[in-house]
Each structure stands twice: as C-alpha cells, then as structure tokens.
C-alpha positions in Angstrom: 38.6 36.2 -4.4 39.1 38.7 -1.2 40.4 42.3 -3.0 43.6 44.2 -2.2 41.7 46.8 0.1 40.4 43.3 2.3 44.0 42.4 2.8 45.2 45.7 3.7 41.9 46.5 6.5 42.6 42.3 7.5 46.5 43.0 8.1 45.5 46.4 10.1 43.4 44.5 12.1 45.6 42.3 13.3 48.7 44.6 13.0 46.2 46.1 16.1 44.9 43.2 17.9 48.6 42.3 18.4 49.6 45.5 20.1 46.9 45.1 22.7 48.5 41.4 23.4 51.4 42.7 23.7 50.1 44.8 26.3 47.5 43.2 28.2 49.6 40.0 28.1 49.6 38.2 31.4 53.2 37.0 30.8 54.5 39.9 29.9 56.3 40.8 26.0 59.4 39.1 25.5 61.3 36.8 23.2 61.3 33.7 26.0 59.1 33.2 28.9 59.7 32.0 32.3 58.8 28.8 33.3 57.3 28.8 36.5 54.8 31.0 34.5 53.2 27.9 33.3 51.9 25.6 35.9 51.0 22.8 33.1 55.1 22.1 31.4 56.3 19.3 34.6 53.1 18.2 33.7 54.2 17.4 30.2 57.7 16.6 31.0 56.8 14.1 33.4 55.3 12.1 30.2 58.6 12.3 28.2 58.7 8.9 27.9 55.3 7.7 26.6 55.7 10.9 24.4 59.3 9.4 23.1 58.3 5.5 22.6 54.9 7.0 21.0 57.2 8.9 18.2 60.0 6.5 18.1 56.6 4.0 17.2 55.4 5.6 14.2 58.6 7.9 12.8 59.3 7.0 9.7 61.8 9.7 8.2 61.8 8.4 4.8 57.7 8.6 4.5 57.6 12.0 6.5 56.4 14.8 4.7 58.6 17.7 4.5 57.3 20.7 6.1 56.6 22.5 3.1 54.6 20.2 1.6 51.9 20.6 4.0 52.7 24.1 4.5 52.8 25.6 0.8 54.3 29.1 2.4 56.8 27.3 3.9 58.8 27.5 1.0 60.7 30.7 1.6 62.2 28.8 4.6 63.1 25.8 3.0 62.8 23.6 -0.3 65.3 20.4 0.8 63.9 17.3 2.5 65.7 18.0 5.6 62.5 19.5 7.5 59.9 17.0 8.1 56.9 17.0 10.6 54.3 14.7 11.8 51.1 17.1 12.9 48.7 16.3 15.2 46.8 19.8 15.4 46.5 22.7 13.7 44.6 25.8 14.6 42.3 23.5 16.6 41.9 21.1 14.1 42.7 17.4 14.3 44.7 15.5 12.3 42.9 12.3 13.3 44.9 9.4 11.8 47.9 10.9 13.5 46.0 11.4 16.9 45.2 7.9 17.0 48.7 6.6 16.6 50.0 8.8 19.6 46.9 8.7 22.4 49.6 9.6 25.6 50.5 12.2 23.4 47.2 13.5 22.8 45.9 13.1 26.1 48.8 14.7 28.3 48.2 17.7 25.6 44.9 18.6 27.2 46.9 19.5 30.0 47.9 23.2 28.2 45.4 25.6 28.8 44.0 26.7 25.1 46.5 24.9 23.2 45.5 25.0 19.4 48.4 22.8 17.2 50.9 20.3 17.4 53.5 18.7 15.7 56.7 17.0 16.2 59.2 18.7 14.1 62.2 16.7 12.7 65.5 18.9 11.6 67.8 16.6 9.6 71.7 16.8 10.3 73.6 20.2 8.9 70.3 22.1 8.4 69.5 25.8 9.1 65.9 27.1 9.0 67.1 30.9 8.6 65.2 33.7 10.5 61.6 34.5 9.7 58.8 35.8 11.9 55.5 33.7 13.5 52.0 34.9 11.9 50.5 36.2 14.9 51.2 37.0 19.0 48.4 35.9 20.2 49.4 32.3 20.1 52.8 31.1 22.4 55.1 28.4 21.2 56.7 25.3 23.2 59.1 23.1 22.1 60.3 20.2 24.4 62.9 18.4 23.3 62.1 14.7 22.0 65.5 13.8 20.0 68.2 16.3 20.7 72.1 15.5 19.8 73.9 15.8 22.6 76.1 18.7 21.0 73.5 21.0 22.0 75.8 24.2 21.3 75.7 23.1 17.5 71.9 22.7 17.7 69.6 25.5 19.1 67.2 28.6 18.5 67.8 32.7 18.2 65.0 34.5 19.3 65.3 38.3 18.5 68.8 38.5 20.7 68.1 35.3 23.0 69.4 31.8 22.2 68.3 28.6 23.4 69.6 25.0 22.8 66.9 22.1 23.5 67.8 19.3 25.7 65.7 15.9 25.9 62.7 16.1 28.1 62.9 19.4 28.8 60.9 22.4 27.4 61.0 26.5 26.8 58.5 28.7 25.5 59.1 31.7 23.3 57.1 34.5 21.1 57.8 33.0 17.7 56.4 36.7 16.4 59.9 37.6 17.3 62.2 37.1 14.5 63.8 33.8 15.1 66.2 30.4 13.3 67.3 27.4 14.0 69.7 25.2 12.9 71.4 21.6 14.0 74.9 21.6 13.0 75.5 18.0 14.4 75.4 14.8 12.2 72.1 13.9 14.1 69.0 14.3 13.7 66.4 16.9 16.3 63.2 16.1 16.8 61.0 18.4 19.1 57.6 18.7 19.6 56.1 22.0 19.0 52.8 23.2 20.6 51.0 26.7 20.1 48.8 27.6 22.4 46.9 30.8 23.6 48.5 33.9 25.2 47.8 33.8 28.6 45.6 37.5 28.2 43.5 39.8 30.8 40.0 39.9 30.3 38.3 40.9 27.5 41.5 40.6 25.6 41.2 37.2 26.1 37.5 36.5 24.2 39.3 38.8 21.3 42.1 36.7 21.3 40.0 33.2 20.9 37.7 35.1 17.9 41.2 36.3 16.3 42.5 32.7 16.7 39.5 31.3 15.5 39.0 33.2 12.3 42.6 32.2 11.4 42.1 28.8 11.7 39.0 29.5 8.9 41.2 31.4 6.6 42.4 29.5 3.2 46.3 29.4 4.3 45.3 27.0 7.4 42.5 25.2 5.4 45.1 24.5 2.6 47.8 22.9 4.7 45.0 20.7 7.0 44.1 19.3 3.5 47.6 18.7 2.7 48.0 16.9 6.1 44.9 14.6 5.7 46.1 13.5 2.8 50.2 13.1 4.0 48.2 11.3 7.2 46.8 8.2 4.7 49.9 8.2 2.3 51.6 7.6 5.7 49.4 5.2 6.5 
C-alpha cells in the first residue's frame, strides 16, 4: 500500500501539472468556455435525437445505479437514490455492455477531440448535489441537455460565480476543477449527458497532459468504480 510521503509528492505533482494547464491552456482559465471554441458541439447537437431515443431505449430509473455505487467517493455528495447514471466511459475505458446498447451515441462521441468518459447523468426531482470540486484541470466537462424540465431557472449549475441552466439539445462546457452544484428543484426528472475530455493544451503541455490523464485512469480510485460499473452493466442487463 502507497505510504503517506507517495501521496503527498503524487498530490504536489499534480497540484503543479495543473498550474501549467491553467496557463498553457488553449481556451484560456475560466469557470465556462465559449462555444465557438469547440468546432466538434453542432456536431453533437445535431444528433440529439438518436442520442434521446437511444437513452429513452434503455433507461430504466428503477435498475439504474446510483452514482455512488459505482463511484465509492461519491459518497460525500450524496447517499439517496436520487443520482443515478448510466456510463459509457471512464478514463478511456469502455463500459462495453452499455456501448453496445447506445452505437449513435458512441459513434457521434468520436467526434470530441481526446474525449476520455461518458455518462448520462439522471438528477431525480427536488435534489441538490452541493458544491465540491473536479479531480483534475486537465480534463473539460460537457453536458448537453437530454431531459431537462422546462422550469430551467429551478434546474441548473453554479460554477465558482457563473450559473448555467441546461436546455434540451443544447450543450456548455465548464472547468469542473472550479468549485461547482447542481440542483433540480422541479418535480421532474434531468437527464444530461456528461463528457470529459482533454484540455485543449500548447505543445508539450499537451503529451504531459495525456501521461497525467493516463496514469489516473491506472490509479485504484478509477479501477474500483470501472469494476463497480461492469458489474451494474450485467445486473442491468
């Protein structure tokens, strides 16, 4: 088992491989991104409706595992059953049973340079996921809205100062390192689909980026939950 003093050098690491993102990031450092930044989201959008018959296909919210229960350190954030999620990646690996029971949603996700996990994330009616902070910068976050209430002011996202309320077929992408919560206030359910995927970063930040990505995706915490997920994949089954 790694020591203390492993943690500690493993945190400084990455405590400095995040400043140099945040520096040498081709997008900038900010809570939310502009759009027209990223060349691939009409792409995306434009599939909003294979994306929403593929999910509405194989949904079941009763079977659904809760967030964390595939995601042990989840559990700070929540302990209810009213965050679910249906993965499809995670840190580059592939949740293959799911994969095959959404192919337009696989395929149209090639179209996001360096994206790395996916999931659709389900937020039952009255619930708050209160403010916590992303594991590391050199991943972005996009959600496009799949299932959003139409209420949207009682259903949206703080990030650091910023808020933003989803809207069906339609997609923004934020630093999740930034503290940030959510919450859906309606009496309906949300369903977005989430997608990290790398920092857009200069050269060689970049190749320091996809090591730092990749050794993450190696590390017990991601190993743990992809295990949980095979196994959620053939209960669901």
């Amino acid at each position: 088992m790694p020591s203390k003093l492993y943690y500690k050098f493993q945190y400084l690491v990455f405590s400095c491989i995040e400043k140099l993102n945040a520096v040498f990031s081709c997008v900038g450092d900010r809570t939310f991104f502009d759009a027209s930044k990223f060349s691939w989201m009409p792409i995306i959008e434009s599939h909003i409706e294979d994306i929403q018959q593929e999910l509405q296909a194989v949904i079941d919210l009763e079977t659904l595992p809760n967030i964390q229960d595939i995601s042990p350190d989840q559990r700070v954030l929540t302990t209810d059953h009213k965050w679910k999620v249906f993965s499809l990646y995670l840190y580059g690996h592939k949740a293959e049973d799911n994969c095959k029971k959404c192919p337009k949603t696989v395929a149209v996700l090639q179209a996001i340079p360096g994206f790395k996990s996916a999931m659709f994330s389900v937020l039952a009616a009255q619930k708050h996921v209160p403010p916590h902070r992303g594991f590391y910068n050199g991943l972005l976050r996009y959600h496009l809205g799949i299932q959003v209430p139409l209420n949207d002011k009682q259903c949206g996202i703080k990030v650091g100062d910023e808020v933003q309320y989803w809207a069906n077929g339609k997609g923004f992408v934020f630093d999740d390192t930034y503290r940030h919560e959510a919450w859906n206030y309606t009496d309906f359910t949300r369903i977005v689909l989430v997608v990290d995927f790398e920092r857009p970063l200069y050269w060689p930040l970049s190749k320091l980026n996809q090591w730092a990505i990749y050794y993450i995706g190696k590390t017990p915490l991601v190993m743990v939950a992809m295990n949980n997920l095979r196994n959620a994949s053939t209960q669901h089954t």
